[in-house]
N, CA, C and O atoms as CSV, one atom per row, in Angstrom:
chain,resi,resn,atom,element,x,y,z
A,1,UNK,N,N,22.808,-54.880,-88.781
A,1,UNK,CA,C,22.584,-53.450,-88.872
A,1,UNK,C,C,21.164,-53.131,-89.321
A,1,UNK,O,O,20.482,-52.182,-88.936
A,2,UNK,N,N,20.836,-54.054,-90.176
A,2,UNK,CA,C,19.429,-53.849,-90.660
A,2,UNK,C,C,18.271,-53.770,-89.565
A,2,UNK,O,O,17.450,-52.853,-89.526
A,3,UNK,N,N,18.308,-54.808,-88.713
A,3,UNK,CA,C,17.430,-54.861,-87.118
A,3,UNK,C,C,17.395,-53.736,-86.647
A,3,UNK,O,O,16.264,-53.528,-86.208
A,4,UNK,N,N,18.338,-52.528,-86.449
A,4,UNK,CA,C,18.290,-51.435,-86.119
A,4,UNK,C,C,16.876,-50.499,-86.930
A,4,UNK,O,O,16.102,-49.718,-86.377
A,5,UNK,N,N,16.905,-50.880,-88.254
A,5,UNK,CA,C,15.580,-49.834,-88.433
A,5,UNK,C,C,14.417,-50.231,-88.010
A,5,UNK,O,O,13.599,-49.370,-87.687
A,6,UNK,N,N,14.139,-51.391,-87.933
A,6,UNK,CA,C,12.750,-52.255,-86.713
A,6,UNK,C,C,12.847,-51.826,-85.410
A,6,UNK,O,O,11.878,-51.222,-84.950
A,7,UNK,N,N,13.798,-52.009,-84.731
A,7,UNK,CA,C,14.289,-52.045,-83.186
A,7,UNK,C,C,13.947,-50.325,-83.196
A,7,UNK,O,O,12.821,-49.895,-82.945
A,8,UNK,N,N,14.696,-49.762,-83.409
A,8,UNK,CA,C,14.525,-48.202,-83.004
A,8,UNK,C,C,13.380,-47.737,-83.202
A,8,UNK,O,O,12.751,-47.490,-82.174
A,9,UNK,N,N,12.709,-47.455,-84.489
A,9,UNK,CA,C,11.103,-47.259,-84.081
A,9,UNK,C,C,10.422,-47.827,-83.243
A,9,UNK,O,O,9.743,-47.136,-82.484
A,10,UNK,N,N,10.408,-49.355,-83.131
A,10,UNK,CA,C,9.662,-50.192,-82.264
A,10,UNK,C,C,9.963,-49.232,-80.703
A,10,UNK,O,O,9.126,-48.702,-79.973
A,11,UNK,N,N,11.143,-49.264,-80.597
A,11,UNK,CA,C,11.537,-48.550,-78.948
A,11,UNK,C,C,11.108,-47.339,-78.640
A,11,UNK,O,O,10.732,-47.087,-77.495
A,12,UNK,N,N,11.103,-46.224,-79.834
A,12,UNK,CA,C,10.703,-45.030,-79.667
A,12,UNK,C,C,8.926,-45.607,-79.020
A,12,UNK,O,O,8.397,-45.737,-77.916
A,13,UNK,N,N,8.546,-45.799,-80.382
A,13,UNK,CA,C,6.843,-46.012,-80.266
A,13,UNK,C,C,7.037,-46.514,-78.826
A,13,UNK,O,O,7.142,-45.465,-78.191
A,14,UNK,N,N,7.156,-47.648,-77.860
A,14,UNK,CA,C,6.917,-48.328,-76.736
A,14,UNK,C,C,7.353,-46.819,-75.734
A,14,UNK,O,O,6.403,-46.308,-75.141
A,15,UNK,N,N,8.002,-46.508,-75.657
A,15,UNK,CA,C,8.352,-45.430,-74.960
A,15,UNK,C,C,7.410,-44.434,-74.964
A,15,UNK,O,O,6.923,-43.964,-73.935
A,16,UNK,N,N,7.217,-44.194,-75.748
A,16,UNK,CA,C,6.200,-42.851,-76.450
A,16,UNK,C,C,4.954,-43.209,-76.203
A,16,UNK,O,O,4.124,-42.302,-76.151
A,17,UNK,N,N,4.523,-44.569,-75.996
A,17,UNK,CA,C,3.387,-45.068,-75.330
A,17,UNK,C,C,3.280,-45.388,-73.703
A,17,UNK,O,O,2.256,-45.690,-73.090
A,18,UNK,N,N,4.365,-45.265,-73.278
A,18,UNK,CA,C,4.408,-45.358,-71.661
A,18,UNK,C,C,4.692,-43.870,-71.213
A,18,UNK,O,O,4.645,-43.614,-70.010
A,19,UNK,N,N,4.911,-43.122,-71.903
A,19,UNK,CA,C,4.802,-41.842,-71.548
A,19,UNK,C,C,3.492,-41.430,-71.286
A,19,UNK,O,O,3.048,-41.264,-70.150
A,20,UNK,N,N,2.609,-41.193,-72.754
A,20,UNK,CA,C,1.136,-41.174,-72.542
A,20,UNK,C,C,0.272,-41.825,-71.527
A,20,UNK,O,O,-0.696,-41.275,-71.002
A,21,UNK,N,N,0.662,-42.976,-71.295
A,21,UNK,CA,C,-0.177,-44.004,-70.473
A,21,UNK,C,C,0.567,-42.853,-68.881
A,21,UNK,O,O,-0.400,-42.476,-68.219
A,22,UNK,N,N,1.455,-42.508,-68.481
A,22,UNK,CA,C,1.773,-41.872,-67.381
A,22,UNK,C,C,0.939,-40.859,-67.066
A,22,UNK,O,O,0.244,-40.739,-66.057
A,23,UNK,N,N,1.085,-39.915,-68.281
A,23,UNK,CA,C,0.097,-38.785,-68.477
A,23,UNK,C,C,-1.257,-38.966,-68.002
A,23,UNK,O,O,-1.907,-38.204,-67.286
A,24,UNK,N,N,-1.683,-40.375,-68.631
A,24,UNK,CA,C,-3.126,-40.406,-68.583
A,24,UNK,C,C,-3.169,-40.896,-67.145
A,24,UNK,O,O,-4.240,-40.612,-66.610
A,25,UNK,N,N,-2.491,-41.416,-66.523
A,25,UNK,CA,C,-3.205,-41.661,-65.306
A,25,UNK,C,C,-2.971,-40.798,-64.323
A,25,UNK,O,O,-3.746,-40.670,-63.376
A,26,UNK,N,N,-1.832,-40.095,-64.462
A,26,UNK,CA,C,-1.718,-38.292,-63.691
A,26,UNK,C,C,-2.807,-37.846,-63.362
A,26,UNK,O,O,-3.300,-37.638,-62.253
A,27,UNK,N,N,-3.377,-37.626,-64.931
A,27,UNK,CA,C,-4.407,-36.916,-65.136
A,27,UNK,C,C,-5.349,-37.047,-64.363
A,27,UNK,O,O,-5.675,-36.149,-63.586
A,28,UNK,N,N,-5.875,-38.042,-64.430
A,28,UNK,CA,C,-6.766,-39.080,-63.766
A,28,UNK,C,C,-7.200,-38.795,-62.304
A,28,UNK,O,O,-8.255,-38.522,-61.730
A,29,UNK,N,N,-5.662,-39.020,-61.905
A,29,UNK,CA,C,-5.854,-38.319,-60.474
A,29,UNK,C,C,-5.318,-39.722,-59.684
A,29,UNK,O,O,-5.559,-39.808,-58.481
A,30,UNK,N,N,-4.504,-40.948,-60.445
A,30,UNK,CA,C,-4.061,-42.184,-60.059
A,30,UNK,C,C,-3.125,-42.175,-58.552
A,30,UNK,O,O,-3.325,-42.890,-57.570
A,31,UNK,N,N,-1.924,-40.990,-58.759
A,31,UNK,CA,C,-1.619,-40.617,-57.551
A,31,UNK,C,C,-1.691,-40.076,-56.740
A,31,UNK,O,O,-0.917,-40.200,-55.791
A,32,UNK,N,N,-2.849,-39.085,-56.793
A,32,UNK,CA,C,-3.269,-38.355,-55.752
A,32,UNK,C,C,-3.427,-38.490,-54.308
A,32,UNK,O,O,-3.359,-37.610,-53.450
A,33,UNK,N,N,-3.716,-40.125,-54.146
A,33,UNK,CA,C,-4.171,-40.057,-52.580
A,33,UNK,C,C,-3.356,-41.195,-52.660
A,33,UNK,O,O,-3.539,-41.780,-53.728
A,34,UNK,N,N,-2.442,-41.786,-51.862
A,34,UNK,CA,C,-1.267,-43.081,-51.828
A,34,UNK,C,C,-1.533,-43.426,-50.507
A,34,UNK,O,O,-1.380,-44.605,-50.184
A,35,UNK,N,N,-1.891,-42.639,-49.713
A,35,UNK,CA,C,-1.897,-43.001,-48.342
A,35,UNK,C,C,-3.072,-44.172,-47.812
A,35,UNK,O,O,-2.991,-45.201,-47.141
A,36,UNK,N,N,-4.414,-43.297,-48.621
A,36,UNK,CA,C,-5.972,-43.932,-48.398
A,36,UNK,C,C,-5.598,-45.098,-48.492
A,36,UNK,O,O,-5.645,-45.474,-47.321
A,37,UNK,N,N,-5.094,-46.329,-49.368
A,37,UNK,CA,C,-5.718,-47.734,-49.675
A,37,UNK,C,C,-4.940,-48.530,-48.586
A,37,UNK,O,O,-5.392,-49.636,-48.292
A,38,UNK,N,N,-3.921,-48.125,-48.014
A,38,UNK,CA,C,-3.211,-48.743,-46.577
A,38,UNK,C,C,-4.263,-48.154,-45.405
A,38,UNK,O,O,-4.495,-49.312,-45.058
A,39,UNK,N,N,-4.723,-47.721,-44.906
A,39,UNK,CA,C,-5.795,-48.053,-44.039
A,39,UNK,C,C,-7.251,-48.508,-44.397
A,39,UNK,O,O,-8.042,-48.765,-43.489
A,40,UNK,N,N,-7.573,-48.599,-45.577
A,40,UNK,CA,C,-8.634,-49.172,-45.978
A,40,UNK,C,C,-8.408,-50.820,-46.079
A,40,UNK,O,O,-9.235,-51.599,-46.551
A,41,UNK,N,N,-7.339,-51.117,-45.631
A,41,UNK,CA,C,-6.540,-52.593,-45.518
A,41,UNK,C,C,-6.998,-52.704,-43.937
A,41,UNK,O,O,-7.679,-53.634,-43.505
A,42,UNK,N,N,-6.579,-51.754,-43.257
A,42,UNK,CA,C,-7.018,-52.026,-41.361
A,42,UNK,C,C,-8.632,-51.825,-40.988
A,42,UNK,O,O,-9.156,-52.185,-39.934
A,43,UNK,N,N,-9.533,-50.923,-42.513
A,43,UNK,CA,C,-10.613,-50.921,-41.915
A,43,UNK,C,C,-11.447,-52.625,-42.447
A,43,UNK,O,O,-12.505,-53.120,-42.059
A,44,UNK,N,N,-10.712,-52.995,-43.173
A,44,UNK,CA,C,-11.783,-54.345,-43.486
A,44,UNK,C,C,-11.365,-54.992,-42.236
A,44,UNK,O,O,-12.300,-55.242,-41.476
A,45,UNK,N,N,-10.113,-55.349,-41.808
A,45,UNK,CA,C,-9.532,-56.079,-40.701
A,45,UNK,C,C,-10.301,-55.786,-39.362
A,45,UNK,O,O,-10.140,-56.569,-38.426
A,46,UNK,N,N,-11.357,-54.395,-39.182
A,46,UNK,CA,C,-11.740,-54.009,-38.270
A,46,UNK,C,C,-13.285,-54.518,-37.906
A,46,UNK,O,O,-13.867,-54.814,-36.863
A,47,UNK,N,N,-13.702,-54.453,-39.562
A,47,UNK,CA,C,-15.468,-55.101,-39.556
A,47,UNK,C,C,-15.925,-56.480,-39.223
A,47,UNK,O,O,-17.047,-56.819,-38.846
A,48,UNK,N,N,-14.801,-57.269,-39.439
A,48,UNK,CA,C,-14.710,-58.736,-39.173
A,48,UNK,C,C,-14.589,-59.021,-37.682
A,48,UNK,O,O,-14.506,-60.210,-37.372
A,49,UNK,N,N,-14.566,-58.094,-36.699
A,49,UNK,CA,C,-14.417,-58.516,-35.743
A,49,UNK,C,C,-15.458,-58.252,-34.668
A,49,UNK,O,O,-16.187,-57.358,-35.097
A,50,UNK,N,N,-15.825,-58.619,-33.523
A,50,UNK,CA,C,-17.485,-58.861,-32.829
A,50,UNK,C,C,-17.496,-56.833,-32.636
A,50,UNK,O,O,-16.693,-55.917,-32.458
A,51,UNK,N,N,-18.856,-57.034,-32.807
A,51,UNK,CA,C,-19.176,-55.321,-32.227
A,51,UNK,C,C,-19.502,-55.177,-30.693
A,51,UNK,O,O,-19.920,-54.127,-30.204
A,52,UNK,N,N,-19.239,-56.504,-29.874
A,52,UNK,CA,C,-19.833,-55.935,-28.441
A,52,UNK,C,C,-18.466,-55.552,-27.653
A,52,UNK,O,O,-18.401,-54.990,-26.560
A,53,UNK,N,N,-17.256,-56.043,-28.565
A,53,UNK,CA,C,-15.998,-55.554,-27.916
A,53,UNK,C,C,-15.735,-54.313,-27.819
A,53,UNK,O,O,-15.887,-53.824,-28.939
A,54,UNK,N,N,-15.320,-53.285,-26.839
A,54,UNK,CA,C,-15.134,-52.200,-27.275
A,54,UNK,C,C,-13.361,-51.796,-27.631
A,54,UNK,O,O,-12.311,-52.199,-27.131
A,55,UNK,N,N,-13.715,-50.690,-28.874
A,55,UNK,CA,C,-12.326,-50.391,-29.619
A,55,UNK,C,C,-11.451,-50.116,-28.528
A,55,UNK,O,O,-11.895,-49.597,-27.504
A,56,UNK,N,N,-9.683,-50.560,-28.711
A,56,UNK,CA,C,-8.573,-50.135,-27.892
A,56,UNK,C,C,-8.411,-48.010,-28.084
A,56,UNK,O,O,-9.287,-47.160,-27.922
A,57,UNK,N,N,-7.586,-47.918,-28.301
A,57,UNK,CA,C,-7.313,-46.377,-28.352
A,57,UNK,C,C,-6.354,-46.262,-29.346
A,57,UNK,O,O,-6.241,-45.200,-29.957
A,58,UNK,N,N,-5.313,-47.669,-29.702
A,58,UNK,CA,C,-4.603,-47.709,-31.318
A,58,UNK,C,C,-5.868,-47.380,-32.285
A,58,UNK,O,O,-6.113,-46.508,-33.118
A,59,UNK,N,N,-6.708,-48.775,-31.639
A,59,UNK,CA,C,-8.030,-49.213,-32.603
A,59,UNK,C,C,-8.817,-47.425,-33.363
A,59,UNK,O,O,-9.066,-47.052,-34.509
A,60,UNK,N,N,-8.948,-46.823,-32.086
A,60,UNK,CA,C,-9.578,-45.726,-32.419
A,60,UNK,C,C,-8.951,-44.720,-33.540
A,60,UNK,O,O,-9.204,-44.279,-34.662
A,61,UNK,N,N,-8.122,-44.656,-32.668
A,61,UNK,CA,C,-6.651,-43.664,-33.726
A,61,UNK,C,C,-6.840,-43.749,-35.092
A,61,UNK,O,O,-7.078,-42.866,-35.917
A,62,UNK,N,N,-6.658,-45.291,-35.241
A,62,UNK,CA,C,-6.391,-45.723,-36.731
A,62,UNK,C,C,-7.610,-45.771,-37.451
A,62,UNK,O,O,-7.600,-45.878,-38.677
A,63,UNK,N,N,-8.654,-45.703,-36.800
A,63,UNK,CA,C,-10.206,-45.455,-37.608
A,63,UNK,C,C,-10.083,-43.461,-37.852
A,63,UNK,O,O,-10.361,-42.852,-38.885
A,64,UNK,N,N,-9.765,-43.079,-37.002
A,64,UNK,CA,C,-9.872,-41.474,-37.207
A,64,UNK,C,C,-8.828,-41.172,-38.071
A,64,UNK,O,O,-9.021,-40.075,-38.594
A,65,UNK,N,N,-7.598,-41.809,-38.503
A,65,UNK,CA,C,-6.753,-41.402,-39.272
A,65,UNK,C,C,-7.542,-41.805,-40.460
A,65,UNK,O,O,-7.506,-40.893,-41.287
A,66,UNK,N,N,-8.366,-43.000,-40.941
A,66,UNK,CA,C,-8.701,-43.502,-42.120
A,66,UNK,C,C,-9.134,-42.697,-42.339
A,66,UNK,O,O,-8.757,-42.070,-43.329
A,67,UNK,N,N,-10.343,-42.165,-41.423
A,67,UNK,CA,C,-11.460,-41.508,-41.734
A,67,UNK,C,C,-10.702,-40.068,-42.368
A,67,UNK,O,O,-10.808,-39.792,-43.563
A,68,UNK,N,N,-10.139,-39.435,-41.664
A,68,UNK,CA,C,-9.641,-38.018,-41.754
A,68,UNK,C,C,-8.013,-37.962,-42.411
A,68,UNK,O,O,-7.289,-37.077,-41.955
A,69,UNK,N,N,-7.601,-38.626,-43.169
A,69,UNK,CA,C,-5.928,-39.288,-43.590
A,69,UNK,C,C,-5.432,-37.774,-43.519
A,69,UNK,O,O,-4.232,-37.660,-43.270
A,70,UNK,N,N,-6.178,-36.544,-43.701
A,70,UNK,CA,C,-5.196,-34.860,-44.223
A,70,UNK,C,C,-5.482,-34.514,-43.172
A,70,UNK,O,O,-4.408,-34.062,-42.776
A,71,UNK,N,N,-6.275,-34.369,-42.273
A,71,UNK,CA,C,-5.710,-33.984,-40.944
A,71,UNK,C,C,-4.743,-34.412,-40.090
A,71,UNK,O,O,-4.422,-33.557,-39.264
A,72,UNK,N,N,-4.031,-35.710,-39.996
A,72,UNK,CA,C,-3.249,-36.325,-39.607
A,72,UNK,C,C,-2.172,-35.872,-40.035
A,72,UNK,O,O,-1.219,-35.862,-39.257
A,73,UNK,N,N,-2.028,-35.432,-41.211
A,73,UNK,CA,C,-1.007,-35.183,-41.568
A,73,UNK,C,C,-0.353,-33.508,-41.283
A,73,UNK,O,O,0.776,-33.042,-41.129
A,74,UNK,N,N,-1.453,-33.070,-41.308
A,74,UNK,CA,C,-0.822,-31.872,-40.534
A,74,UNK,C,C,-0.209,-31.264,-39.594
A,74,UNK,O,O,0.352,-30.168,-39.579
A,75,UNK,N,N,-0.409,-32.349,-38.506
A,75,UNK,CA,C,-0.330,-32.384,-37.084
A,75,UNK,C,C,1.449,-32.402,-36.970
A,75,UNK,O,O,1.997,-32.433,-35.868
């Protein structure tokens, strides 16, 4: 029974610190854009490859979506 007065503060405090830490990265602006870092995955995949080829029309798409991710979405 005694562990209970360690344990329960300890849990509040840890809690009460992952709350803040949520806050702070809200704030931040951490989730704001979720979409951007999945095509910034297809644009490295894109630089690695010869420039005398010319882009398909997926190829293109998916560079104009990177580029423009909130217009796409409107559509």
């Amino acid at each position: 029974m005694s562990v209970l007065y360690i344990a329960l503060p300890v849990a509040i405090l840890l809690a009460l610190a992952a709350v803040i830490a949520f806050v702070w990265t809200v704030s931040r602006g951490q989730y704001d854009d979720l979409d951007t870092p999945a095509f910034r995955m297809l644009e490295d995949d894109e630089r690695r490859r010869p420039r005398h080829r010319p882009a398909s029309e997926s190829e293109t798409s998916l560079r104009e979506e990177a580029d423009h991710p909130d217009d796409s979405r409107e559509q």
